[in-house]
Biopython code that builds the backbone (N, CA, C, O; Angstrom):
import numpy as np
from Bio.PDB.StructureBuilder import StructureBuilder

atoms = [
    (1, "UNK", "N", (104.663, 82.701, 97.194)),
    (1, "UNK", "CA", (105.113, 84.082, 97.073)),
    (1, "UNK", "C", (105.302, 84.698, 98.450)),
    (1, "UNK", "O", (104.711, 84.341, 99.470)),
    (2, "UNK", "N", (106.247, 85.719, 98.342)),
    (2, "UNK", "CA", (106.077, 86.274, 99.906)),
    (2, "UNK", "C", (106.705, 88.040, 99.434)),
    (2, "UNK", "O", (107.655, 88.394, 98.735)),
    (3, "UNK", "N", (106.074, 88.509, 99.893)),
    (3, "UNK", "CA", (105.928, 90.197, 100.027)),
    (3, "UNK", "C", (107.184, 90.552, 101.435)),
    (3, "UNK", "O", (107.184, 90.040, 102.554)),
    (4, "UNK", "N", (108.004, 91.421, 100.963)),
    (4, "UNK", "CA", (108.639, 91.990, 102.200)),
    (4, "UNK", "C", (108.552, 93.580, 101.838)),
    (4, "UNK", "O", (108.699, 94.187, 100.778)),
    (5, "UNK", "N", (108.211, 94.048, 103.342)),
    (5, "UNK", "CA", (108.198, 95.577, 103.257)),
    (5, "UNK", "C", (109.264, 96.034, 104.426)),
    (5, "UNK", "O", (109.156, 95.765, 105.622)),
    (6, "UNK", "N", (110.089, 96.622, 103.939)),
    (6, "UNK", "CA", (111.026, 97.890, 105.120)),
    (6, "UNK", "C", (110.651, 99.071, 105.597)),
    (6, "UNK", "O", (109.798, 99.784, 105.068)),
    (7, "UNK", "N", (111.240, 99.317, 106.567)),
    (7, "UNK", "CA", (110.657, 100.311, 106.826)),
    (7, "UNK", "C", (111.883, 100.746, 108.355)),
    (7, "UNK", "O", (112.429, 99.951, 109.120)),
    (8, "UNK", "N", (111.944, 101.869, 108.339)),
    (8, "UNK", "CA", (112.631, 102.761, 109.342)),
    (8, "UNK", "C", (114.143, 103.339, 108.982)),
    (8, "UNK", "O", (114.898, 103.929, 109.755)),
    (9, "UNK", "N", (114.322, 103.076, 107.887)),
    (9, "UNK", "CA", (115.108, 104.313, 107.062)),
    (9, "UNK", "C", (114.611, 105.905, 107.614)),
    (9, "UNK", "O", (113.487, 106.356, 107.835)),
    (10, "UNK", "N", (115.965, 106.509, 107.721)),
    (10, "UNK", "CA", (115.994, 108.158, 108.162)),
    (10, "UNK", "C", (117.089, 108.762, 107.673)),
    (10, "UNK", "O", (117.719, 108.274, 106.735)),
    (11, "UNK", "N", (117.404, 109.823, 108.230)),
    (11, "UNK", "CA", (118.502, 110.556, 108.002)),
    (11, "UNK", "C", (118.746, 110.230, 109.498)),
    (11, "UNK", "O", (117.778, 110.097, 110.247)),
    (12, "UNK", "N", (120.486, 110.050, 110.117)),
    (12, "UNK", "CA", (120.877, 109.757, 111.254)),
    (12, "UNK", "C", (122.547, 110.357, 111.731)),
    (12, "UNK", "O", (123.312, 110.592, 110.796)),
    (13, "UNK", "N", (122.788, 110.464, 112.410)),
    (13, "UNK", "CA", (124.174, 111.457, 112.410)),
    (13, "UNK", "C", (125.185, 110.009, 112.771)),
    (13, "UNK", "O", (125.202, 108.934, 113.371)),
    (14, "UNK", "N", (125.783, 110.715, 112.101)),
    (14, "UNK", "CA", (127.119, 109.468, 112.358)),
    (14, "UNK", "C", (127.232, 109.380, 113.711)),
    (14, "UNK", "O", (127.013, 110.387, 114.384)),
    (15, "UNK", "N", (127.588, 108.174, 114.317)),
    (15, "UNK", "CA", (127.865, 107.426, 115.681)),
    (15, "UNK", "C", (126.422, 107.615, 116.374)),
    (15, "UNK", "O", (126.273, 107.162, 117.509)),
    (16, "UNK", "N", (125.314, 108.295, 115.701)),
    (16, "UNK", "CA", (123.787, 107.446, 116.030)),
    (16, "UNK", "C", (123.380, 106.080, 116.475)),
    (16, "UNK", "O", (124.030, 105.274, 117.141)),
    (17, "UNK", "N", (122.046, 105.965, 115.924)),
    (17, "UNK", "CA", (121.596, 104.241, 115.821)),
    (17, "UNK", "C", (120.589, 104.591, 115.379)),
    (17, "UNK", "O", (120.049, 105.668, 115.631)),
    (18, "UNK", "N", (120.113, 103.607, 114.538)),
    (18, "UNK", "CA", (118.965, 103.460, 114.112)),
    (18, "UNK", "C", (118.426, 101.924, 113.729)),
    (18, "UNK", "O", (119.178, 100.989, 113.455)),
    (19, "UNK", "N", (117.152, 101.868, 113.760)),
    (19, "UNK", "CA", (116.935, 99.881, 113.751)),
    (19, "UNK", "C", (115.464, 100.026, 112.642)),
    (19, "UNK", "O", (114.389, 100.626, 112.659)),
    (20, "UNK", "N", (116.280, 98.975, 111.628)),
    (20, "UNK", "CA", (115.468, 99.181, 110.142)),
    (20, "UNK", "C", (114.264, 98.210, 110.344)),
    (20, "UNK", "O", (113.745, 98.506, 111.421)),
    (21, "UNK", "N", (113.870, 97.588, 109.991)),
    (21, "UNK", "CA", (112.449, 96.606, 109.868)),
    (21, "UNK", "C", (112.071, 96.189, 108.924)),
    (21, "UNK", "O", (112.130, 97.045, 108.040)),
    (22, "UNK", "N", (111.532, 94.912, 108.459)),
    (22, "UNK", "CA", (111.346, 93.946, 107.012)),
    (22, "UNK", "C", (110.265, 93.170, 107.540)),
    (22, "UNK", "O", (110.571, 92.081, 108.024)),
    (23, "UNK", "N", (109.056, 93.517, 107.543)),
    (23, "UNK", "CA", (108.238, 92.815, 107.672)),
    (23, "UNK", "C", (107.704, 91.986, 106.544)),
    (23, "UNK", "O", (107.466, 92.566, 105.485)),
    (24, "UNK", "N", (107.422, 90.314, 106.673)),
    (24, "UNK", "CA", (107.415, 89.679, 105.496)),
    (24, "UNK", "C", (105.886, 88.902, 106.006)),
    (24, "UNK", "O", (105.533, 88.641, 107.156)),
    (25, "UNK", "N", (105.114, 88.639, 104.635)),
    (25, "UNK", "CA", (104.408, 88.210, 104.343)),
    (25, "UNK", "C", (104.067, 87.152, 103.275)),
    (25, "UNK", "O", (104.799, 87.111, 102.287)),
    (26, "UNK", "N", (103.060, 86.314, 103.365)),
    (26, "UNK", "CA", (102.864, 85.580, 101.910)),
    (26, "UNK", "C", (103.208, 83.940, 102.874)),
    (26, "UNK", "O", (102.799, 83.497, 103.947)),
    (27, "UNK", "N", (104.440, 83.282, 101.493)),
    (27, "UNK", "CA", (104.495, 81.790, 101.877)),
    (27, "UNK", "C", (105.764, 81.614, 103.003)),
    (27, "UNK", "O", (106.675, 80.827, 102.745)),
    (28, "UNK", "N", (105.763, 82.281, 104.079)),
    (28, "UNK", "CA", (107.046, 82.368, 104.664)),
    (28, "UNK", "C", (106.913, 80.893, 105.257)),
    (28, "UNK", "O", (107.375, 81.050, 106.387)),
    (29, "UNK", "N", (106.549, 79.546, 105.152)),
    (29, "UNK", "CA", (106.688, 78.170, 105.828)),
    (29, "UNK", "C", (108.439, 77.900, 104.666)),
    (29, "UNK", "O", (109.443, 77.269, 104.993)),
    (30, "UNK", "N", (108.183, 78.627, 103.405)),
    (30, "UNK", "CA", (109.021, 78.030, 102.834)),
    (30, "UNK", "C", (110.725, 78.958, 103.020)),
    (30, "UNK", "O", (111.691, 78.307, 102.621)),
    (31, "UNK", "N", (110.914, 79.861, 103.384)),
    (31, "UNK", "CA", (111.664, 81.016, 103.974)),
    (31, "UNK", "C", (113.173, 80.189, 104.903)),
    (31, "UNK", "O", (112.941, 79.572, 105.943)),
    (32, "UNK", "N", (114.382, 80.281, 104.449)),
    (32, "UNK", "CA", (115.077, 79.547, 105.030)),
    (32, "UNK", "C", (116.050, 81.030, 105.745)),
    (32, "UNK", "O", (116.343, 81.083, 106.940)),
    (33, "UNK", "N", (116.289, 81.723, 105.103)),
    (33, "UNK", "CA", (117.000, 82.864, 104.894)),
    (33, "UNK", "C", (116.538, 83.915, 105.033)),
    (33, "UNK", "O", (115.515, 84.135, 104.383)),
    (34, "UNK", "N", (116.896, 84.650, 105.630)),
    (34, "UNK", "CA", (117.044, 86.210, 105.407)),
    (34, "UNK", "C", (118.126, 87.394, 105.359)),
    (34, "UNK", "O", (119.170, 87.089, 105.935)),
    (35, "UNK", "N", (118.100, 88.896, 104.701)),
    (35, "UNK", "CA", (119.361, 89.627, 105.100)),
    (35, "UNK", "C", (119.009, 90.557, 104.954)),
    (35, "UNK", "O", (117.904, 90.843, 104.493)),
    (36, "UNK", "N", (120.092, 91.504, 105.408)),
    (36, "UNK", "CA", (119.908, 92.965, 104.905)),
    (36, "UNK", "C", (121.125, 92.836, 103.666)),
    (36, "UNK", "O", (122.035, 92.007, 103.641)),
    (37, "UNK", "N", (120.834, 93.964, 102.615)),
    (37, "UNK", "CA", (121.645, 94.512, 101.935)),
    (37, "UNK", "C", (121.550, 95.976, 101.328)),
    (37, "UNK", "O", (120.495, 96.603, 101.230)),
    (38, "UNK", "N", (122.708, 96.400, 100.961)),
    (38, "UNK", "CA", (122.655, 97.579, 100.648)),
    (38, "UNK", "C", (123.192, 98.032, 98.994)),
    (38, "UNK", "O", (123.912, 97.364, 98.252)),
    (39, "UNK", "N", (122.629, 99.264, 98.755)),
    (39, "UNK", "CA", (122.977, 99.651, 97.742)),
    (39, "UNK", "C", (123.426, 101.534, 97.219)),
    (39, "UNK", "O", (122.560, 102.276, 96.756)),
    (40, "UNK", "N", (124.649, 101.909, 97.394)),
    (40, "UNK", "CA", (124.219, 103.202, 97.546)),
    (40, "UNK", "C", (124.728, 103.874, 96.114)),
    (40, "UNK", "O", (125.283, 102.932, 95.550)),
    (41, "UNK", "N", (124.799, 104.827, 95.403)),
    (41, "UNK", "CA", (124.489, 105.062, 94.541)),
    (41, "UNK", "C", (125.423, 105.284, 93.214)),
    (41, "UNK", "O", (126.186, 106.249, 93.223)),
    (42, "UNK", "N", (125.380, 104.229, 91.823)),
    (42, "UNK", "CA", (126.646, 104.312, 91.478)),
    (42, "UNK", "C", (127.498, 102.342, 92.162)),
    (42, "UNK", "O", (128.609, 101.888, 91.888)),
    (43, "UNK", "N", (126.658, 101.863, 92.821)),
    (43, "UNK", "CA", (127.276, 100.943, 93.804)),
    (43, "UNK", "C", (126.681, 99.516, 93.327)),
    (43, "UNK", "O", (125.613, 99.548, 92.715)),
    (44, "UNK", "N", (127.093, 98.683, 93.485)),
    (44, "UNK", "CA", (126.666, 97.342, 93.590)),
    (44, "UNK", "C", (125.836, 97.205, 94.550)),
    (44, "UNK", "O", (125.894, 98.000, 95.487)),
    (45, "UNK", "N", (124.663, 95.941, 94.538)),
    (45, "UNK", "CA", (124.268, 95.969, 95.729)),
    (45, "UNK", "C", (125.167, 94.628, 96.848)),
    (45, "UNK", "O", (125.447, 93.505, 96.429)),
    (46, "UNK", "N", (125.346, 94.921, 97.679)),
    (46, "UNK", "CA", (126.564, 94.381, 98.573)),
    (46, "UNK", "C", (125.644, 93.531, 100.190)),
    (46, "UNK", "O", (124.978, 94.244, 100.941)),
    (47, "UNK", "N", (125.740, 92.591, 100.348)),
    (47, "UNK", "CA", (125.331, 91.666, 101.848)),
    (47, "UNK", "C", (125.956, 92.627, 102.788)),
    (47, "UNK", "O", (127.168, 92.841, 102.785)),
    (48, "UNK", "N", (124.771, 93.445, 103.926)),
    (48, "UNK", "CA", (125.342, 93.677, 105.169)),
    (48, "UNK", "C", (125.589, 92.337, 106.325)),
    (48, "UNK", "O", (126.569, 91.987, 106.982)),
    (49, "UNK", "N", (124.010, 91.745, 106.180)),
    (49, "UNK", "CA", (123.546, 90.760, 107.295)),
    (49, "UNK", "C", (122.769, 89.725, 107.044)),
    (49, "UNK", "O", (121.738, 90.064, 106.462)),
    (50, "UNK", "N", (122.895, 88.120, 107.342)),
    (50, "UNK", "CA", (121.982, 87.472, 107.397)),
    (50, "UNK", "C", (121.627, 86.683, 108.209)),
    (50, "UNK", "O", (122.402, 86.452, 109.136)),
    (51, "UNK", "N", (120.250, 85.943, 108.153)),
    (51, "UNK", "CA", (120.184, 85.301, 109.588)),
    (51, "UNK", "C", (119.047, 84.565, 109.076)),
    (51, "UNK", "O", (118.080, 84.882, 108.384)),
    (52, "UNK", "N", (119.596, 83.075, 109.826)),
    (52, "UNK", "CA", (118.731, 81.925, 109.582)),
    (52, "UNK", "C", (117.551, 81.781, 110.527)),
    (52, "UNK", "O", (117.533, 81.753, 111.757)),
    (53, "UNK", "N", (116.396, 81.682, 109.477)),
    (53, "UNK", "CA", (115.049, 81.550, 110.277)),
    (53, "UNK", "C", (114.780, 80.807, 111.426)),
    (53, "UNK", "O", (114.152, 81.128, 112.434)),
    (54, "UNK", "N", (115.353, 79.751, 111.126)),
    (54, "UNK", "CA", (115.038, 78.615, 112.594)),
    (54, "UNK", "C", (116.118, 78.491, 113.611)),
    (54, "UNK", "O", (115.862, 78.170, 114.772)),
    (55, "UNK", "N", (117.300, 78.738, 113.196)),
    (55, "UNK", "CA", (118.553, 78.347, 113.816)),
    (55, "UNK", "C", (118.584, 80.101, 114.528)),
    (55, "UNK", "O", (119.381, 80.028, 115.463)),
    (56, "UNK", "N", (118.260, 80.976, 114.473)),
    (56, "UNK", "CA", (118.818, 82.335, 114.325)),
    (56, "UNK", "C", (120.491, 82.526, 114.056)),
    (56, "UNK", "O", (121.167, 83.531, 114.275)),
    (57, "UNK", "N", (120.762, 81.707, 113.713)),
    (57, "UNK", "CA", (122.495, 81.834, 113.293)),
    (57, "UNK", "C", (123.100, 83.146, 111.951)),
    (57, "UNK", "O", (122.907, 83.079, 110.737)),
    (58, "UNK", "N", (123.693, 84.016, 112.568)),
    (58, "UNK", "CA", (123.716, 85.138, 111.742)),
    (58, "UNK", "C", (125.458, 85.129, 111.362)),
    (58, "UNK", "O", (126.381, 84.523, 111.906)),
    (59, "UNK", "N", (125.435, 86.165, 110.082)),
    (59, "UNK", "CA", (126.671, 86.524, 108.981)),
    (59, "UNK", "C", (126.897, 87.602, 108.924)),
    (59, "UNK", "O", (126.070, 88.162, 108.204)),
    (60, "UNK", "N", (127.915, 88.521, 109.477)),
    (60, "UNK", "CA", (128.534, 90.144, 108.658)),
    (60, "UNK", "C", (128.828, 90.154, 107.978)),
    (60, "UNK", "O", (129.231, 89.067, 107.564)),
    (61, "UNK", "N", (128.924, 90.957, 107.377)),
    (61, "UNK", "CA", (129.612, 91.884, 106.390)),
    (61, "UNK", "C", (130.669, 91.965, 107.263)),
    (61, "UNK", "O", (130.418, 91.637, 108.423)),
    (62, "UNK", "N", (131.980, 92.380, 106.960)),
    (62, "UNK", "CA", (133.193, 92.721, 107.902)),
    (62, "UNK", "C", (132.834, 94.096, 108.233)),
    (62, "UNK", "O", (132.492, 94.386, 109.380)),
    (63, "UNK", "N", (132.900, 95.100, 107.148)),
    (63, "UNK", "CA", (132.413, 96.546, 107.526)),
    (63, "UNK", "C", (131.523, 96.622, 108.745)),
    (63, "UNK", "O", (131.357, 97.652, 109.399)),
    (64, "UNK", "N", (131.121, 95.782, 108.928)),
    (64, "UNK", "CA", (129.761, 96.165, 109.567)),
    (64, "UNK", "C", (129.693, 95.372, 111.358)),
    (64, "UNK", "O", (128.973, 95.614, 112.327)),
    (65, "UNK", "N", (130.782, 94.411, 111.136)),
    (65, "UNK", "CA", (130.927, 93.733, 112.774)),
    (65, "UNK", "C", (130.952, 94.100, 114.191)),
    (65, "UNK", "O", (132.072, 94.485, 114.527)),
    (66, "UNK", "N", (130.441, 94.104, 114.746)),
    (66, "UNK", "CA", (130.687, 94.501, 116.278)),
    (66, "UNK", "C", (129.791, 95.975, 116.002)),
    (66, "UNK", "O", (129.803, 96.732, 116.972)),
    (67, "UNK", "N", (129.098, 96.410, 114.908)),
    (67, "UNK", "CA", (128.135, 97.668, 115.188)),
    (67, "UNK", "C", (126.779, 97.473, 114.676)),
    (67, "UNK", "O", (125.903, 98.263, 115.027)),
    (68, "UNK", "N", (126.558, 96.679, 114.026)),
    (68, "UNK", "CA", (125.479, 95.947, 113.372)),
    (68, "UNK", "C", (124.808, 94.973, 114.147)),
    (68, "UNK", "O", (125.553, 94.375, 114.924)),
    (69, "UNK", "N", (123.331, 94.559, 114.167)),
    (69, "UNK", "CA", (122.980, 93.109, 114.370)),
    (69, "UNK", "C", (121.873, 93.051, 114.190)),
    (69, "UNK", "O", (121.062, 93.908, 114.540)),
    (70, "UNK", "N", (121.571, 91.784, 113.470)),
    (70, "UNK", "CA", (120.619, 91.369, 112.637)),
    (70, "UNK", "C", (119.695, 90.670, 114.086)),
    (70, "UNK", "O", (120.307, 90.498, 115.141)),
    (71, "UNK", "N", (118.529, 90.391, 113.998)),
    (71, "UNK", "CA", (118.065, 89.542, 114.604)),
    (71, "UNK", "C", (116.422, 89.050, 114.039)),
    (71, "UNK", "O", (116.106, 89.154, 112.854)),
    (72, "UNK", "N", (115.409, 88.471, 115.187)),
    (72, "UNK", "CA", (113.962, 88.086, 113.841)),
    (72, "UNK", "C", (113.143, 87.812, 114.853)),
    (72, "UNK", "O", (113.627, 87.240, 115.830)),
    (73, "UNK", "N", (111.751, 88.154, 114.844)),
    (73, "UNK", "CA", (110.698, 87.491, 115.347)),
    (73, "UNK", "C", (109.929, 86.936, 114.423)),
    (73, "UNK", "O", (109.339, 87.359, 113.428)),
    (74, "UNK", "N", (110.080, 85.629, 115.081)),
    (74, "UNK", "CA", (109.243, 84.578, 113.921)),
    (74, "UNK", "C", (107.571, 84.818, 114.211)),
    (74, "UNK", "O", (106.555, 84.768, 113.517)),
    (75, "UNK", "N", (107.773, 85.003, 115.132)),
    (75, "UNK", "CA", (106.251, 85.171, 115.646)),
    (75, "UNK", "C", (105.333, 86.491, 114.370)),
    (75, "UNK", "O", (104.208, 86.632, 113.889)),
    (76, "UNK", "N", (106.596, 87.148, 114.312)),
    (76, "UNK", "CA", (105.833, 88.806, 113.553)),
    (76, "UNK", "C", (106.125, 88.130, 112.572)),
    (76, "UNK", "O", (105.270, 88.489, 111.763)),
    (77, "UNK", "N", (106.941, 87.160, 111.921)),
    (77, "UNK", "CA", (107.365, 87.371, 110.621)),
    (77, "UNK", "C", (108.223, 88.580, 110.188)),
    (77, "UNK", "O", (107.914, 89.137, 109.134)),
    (78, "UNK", "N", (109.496, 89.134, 111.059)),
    (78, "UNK", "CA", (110.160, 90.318, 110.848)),
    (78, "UNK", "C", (111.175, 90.020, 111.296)),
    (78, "UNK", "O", (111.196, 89.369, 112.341)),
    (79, "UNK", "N", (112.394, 90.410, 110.631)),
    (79, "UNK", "CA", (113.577, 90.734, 110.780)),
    (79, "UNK", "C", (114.127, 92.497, 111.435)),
    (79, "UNK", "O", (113.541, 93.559, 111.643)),
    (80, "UNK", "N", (115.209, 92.115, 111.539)),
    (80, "UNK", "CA", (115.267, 93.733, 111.476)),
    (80, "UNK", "C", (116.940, 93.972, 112.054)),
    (80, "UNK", "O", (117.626, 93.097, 112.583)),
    (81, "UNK", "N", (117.286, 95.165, 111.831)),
    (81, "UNK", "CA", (118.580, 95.356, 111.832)),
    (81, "UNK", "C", (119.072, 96.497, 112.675)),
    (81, "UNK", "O", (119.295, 97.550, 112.079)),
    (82, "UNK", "N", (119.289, 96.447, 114.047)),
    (82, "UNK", "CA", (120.143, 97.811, 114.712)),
    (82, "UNK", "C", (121.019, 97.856, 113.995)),
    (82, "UNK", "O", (121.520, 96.912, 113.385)),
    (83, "UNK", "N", (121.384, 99.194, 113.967)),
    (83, "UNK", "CA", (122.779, 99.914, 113.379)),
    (83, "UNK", "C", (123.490, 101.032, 114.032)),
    (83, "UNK", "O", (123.411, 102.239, 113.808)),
    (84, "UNK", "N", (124.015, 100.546, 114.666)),
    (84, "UNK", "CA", (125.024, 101.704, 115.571)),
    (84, "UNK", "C", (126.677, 102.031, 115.353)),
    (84, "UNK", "O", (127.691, 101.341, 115.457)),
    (85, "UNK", "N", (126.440, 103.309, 115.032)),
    (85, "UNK", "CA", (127.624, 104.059, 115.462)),
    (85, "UNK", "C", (127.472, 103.719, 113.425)),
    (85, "UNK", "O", (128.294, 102.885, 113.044)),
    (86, "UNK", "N", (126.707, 104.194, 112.495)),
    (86, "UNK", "CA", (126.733, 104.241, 111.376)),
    (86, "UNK", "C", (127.969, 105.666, 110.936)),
    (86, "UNK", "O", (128.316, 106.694, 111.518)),
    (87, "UNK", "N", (128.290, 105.077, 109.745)),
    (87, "UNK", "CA", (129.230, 105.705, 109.064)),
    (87, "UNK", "C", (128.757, 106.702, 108.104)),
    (87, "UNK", "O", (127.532, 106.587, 108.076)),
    (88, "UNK", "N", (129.132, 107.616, 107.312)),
    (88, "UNK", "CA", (128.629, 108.337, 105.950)),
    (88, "UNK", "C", (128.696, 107.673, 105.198)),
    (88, "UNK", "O", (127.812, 107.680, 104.341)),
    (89, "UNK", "N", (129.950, 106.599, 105.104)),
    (89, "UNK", "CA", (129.756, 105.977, 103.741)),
    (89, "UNK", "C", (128.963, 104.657, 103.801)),
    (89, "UNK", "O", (129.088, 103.787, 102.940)),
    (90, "UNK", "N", (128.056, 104.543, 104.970)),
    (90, "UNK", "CA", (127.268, 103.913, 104.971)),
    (90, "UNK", "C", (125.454, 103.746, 104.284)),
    (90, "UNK", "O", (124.617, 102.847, 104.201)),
    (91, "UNK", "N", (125.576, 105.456, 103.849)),
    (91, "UNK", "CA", (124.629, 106.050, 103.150)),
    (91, "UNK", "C", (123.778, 105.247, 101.987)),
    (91, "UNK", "O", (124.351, 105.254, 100.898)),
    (92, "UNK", "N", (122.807, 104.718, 102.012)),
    (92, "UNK", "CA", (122.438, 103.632, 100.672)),
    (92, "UNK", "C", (120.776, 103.623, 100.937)),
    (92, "UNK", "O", (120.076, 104.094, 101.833)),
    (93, "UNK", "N", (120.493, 102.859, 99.725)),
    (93, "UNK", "CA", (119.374, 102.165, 99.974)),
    (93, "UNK", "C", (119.158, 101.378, 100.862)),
    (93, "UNK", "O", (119.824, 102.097, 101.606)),
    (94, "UNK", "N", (118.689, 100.124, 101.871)),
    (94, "UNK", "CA", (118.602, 99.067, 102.315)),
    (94, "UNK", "C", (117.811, 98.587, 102.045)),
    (94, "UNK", "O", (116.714, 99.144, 102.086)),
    (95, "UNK", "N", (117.966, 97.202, 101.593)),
    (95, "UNK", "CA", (116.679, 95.898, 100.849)),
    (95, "UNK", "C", (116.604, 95.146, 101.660)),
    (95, "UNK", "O", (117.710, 94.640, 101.854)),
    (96, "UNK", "N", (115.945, 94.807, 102.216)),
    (96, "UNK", "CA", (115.579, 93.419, 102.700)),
    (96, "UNK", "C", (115.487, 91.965, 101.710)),
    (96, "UNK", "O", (114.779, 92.072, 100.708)),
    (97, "UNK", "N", (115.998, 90.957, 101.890)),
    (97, "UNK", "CA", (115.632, 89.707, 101.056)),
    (97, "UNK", "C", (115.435, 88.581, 101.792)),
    (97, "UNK", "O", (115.895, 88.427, 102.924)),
    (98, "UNK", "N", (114.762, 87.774, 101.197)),
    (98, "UNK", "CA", (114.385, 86.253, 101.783)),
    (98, "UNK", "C", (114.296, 85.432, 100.667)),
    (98, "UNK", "O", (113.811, 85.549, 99.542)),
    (99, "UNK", "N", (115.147, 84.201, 101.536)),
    (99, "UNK", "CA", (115.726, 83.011, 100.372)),
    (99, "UNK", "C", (114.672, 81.796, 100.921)),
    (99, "UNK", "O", (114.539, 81.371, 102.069)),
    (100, "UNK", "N", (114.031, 81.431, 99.779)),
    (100, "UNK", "CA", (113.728, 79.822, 99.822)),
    (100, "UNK", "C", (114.660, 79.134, 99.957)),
    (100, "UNK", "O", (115.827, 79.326, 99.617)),
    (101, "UNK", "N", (113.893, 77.755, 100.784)),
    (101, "UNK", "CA", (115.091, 76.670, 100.703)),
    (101, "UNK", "C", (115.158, 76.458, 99.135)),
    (101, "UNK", "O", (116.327, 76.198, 98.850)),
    (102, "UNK", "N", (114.377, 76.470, 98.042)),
    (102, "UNK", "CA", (114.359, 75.680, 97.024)),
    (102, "UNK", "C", (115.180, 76.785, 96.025)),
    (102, "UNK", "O", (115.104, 76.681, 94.800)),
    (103, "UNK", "N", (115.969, 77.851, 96.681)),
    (103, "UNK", "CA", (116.220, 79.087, 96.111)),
    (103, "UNK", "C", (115.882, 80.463, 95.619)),
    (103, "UNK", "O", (116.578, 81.470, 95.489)),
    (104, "UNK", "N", (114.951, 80.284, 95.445)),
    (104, "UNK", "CA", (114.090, 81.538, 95.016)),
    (104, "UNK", "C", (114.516, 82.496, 96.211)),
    (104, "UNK", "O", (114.836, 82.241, 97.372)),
    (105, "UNK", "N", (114.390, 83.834, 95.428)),
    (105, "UNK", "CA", (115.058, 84.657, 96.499)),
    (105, "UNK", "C", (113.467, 85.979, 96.439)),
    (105, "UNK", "O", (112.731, 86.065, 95.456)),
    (106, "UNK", "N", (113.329, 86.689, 97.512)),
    (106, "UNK", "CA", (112.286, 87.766, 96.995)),
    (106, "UNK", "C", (113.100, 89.086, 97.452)),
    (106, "UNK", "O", (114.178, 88.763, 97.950)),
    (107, "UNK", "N", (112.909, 90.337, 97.427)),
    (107, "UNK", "CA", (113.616, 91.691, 97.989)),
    (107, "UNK", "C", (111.886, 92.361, 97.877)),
    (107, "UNK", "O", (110.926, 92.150, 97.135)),
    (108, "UNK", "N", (112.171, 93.275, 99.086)),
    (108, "UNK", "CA", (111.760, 94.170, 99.390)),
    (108, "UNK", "C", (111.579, 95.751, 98.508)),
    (108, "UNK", "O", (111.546, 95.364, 97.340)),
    (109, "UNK", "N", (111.500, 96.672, 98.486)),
    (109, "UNK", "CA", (111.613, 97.529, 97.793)),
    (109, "UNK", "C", (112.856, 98.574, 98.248)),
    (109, "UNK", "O", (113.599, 99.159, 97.461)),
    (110, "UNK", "N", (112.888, 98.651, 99.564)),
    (110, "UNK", "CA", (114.609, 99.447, 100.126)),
    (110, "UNK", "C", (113.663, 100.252, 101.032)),
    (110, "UNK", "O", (112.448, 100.436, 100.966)),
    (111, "UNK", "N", (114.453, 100.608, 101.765)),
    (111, "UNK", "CA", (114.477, 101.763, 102.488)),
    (111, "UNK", "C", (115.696, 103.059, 102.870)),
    (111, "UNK", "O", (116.571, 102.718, 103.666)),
    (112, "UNK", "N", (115.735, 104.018, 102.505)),
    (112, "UNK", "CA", (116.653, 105.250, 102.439)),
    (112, "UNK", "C", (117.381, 105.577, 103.620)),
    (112, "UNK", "O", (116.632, 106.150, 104.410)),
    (113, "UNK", "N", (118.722, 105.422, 104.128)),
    (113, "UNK", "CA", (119.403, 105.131, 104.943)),
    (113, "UNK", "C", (120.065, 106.754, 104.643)),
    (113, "UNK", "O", (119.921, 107.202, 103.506)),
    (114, "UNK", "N", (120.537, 107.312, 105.331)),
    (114, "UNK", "CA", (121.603, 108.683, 105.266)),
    (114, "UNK", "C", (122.073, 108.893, 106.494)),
    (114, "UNK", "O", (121.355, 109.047, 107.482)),
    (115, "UNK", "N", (123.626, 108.915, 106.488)),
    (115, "UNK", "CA", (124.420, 108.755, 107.721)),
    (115, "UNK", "C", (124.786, 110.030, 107.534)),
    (115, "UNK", "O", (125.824, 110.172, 106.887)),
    (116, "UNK", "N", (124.279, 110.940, 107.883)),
    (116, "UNK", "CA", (125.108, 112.318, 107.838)),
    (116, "UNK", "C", (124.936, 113.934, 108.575)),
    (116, "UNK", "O", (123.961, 114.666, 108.404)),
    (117, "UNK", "N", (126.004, 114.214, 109.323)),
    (117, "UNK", "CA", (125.690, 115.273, 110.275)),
    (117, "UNK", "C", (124.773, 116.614, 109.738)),
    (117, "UNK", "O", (124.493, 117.523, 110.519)),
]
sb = StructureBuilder()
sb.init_structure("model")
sb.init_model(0)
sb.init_chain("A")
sb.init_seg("    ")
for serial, (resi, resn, name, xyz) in enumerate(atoms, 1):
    if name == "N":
        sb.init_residue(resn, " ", resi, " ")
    sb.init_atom(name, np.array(xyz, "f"), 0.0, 1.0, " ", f" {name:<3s}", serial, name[0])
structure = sb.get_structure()
């Protein structure tokens, strides 16, 4: 099993920054994966970012390229996500998730994101 908690959701003005946090716990030896995703309201939930535990090799979202970046300390067991120069309609929940190699996936509970002047 592995527990992920987020954390650093705010309210932030468009062309801000702000850098979210997923601290994970539990069986992370088995942890191949990680991402951010979002969900805002009325919405699907949609892949911003992911990034491989050992390799650090990371994935955008297109929306999100060249202002986003995922990165991880293995050491903390944490991921985490700058976000600069955020949009309004960037406004959502954010989940954190982590994929087993064997598939199993876990999420976080979200954290409350608001891009707005």
């Amino acid at each position: 099993q592995v527990q992920l908690v987020e954390s650093g959701g705010a309210l932030v003005q468009p062309g801000g920054s702000l850098r979210l946090s997923c601290a994970a716990s539990g069986s992370m030896f088995s942890i191949t994966v990680m991402g951010w995703y979002r969900q805002a309201p009325g919405k699907q939930r949609d892949s911003v970012a992911i990034i491989a535990m050992s390799s650090g090799a990371t994935n955008y979202a297109d929306p999100v390229k060249g202002r986003f970046t995922i990165s991880r300390d293995n050491a903390k067991n944490t991921v985490y996500l700058e976000m600069n120069s955020p949009k309004p309609e960037e406004t959502a929940v954010y989940y954190c998730k982590a994929i087993e190699l064997r598939g199993n996936a876990y999420w976080g509970q979200g954290t409350q994101v608001t891009v707005s002047s």
